[in-house]
N, C-alpha and C positions, 0 to 999 in steps of 0.2 A: 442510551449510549449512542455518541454518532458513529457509526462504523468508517468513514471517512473524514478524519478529522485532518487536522493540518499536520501531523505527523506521519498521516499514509498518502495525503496529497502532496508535500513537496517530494516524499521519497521518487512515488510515484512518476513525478516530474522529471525528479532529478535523475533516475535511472532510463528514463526515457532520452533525455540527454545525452546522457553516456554512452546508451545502446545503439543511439541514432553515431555516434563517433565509429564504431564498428572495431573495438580489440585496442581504440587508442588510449593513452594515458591521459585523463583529462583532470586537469589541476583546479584545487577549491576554488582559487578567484577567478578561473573561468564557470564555472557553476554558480559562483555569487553573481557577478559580472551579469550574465546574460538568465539564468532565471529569479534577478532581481529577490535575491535573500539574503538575510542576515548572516554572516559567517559565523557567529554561533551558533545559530540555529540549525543551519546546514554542516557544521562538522557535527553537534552533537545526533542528528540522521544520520549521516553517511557514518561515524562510529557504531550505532547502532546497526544498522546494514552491514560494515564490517566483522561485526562480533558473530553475526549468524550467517557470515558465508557467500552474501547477498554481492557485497563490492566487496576488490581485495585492496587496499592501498599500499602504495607505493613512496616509501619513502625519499626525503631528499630533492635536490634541485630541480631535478626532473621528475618531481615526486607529482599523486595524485593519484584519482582513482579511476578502475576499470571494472567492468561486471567479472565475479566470479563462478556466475551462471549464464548460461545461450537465453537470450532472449525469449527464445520459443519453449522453454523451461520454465519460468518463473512467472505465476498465476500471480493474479491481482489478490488472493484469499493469501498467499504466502506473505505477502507484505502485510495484511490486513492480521494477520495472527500472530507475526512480528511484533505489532503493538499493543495488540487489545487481547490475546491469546484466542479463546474463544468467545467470539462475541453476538450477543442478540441482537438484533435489532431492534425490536420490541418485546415489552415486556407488559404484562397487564396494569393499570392502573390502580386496579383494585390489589389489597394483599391478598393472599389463599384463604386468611382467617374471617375475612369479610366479604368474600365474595360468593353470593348466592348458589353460581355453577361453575364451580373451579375445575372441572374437569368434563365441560359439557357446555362451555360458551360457542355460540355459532359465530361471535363475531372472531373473537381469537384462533379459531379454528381456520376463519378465512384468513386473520393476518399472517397464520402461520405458515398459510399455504403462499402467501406471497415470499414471505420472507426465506423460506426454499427454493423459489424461482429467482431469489436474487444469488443466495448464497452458489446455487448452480452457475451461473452467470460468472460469478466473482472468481468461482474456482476453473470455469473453463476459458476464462479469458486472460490472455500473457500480453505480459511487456511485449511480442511482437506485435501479438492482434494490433494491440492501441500504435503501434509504429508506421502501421498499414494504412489504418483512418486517419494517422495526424497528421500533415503538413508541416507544420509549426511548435515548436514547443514552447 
């Protein structure tokens, strides 16, 4: 499973967007508009986002959305479990039933030890951190 698919990369984007506006209302065809997405694709995220609390929308003319959470709040793992709920990275090649040492591989044992330096990673890093490093969105 990719843990980063285009479901937690545009949100990703798109809430970086919004967070970088700071408390404004910013409306779907400016989020199409300038990070170059589909407006269905990008309401069916930002609905998505909406339903867990993520952005709140704003109905009406002056309608559009804003974070429902402080930047320095919301982990890159919250978006990532948003869509994938709990997700592996890697997973053995081989099945359990065929595999010589299912509970004593050196190699999965190291990938597993990566794959918790990421997951660490993913959970101590927020929509600010990345606001900090990005210039640009």
């Amino acid at each position: 499973m990719r843990l980063l698919n285009k479901n937690v990369y545009y949100s990703i984007r798109s809430l970086l967007y919004i967070a970088q506006k700071k408390g404004a209302v910013i409306p779907a065809s400016e989020l199409v508009a300038k990070l170059k997405m589909r407006r269905a694709f990008l309401r069916k995220i930002l609905q998505i986002l909406s339903k867990h609390k993520v952005v709140t929308s704003m109905k009406g003319k002056e309608g559009g959305f804003v974070l429902h959470v402080r930047p320095s709040e919301l982990r890159i793992m919250d978006i990532i479990k948003i869509f994938h709920g709990k997700a592996d990275i890697v997973n053995c090649l081989l099945e359990k039933n065929t595999c010589p040492y299912p509970d004593d591989c050196a190699l999965m044992a190291k990938v597993k030890d990566i794959e918790r330096t990421i997951y660490k990673t993913f959970e101590t890093t927020t929509i600010a951190d990345l606001l900090k490093k990005r210039q640009k969105i």
